[in-house]
N, C-alpha and C positions, 0 to 999 in steps of 0.2 A: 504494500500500500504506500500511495503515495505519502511523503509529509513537507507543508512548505516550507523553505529556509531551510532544510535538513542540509540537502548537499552544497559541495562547493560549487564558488563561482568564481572566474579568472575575469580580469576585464586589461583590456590593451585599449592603449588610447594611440590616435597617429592623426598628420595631422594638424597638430597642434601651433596653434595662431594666437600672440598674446595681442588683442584687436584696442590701443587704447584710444581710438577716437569715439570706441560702443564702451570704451570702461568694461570687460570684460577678458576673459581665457574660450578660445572655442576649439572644439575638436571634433574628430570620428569614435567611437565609441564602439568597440567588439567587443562583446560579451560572450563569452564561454559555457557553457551549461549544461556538459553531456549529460546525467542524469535528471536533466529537468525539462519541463516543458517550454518555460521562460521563467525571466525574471522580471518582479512589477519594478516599473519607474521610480518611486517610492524609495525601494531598495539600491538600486544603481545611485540616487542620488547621495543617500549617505553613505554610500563605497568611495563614490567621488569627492564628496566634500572630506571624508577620512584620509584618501590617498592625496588629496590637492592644498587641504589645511584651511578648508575653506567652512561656511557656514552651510547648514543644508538647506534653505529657504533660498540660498543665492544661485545654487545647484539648476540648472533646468534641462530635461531629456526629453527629447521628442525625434520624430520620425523612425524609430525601431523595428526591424521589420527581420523574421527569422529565417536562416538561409534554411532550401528545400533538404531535409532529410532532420531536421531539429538541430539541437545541440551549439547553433550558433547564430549571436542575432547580433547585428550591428545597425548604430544609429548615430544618432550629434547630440552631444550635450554644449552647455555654454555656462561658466562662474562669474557672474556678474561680480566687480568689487564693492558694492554699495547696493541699498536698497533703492537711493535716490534712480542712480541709471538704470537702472532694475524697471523701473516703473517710468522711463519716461522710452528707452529702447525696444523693450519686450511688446510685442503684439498682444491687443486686448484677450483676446483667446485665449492665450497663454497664460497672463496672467489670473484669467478665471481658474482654468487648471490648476494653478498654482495655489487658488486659493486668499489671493491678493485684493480681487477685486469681487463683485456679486456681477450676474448676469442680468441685464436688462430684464422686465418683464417685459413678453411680448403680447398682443392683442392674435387673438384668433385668426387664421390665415381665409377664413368667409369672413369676419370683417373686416379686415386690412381690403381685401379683394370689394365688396360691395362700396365703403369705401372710396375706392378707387373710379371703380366705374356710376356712384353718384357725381360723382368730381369731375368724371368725364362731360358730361351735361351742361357745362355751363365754361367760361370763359371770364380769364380776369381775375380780381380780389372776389367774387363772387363764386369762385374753387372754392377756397378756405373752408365758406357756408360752407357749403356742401358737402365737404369733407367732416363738417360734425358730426357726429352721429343724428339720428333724426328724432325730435321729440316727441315722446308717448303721448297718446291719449288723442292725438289730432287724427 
């Protein structure tokens, strides 16, 4: 039976770009994992901020993808030096992932849509109206 965390993992970085006009360290990231299926992001980050002497918050992993047969997956990470460039470089995305920032609420994609095409009807600052939502009871 499976157990997670149980076996090892090797990680090789290459690559490697110290970028300071992004205030940042960027790499390739191979990860090693014969007895595994993968390994979560999560964990790779605190491998990296242990082997890099960095914080794990500053750590960020994305595009990971496993070569055909298992056992080995390579992706990019990036150590930001600060939180400040952290949050003004990092793609909103990302930093949801991260946990940095919340996600928009979004409206209904029939409303956004109806919306839209009451909006189409009309021409000018007279969109806007239309764009309200329409009120009850009339």
């Amino acid at each position: 039976m499976y157990k997670p965390n149980s076996s090892p993992v090797t990680i090789r970085t290459r690559k490697f770009i110290t970028n300071r006009l992004l205030a940042r360290r960027q790499f390739v990231v191979d990860v090693l994992h014969p007895s595994r299926p993968n390994v979560s992001k999560s964990e790779l980050s605190e491998l990296l901020a242990s082997t890099y002497k960095a914080n794990k918050e500053r750590v960020i992993t994305f595009g990971f993808r496993t070569h055909f047969g298992g056992g080995r997956s390579t992706g990019f990470a990036l150590i930001y030096d600060d939180e400040a460039s952290q949050r003004k470089f990092e793609p909103k995305y990302r930093l949801i992932r991260a946990g940095m920032t919340t996600a928009p609420t979004k409206t209904s994609r029939k409303l956004r849509k109806e919306r839209k095409n009451r909006a189409k009807k009309f021409r000018g600052t007279k969109k806007a109206k239309a764009a309200e939502p329409p009120k009850k009871g009339k």
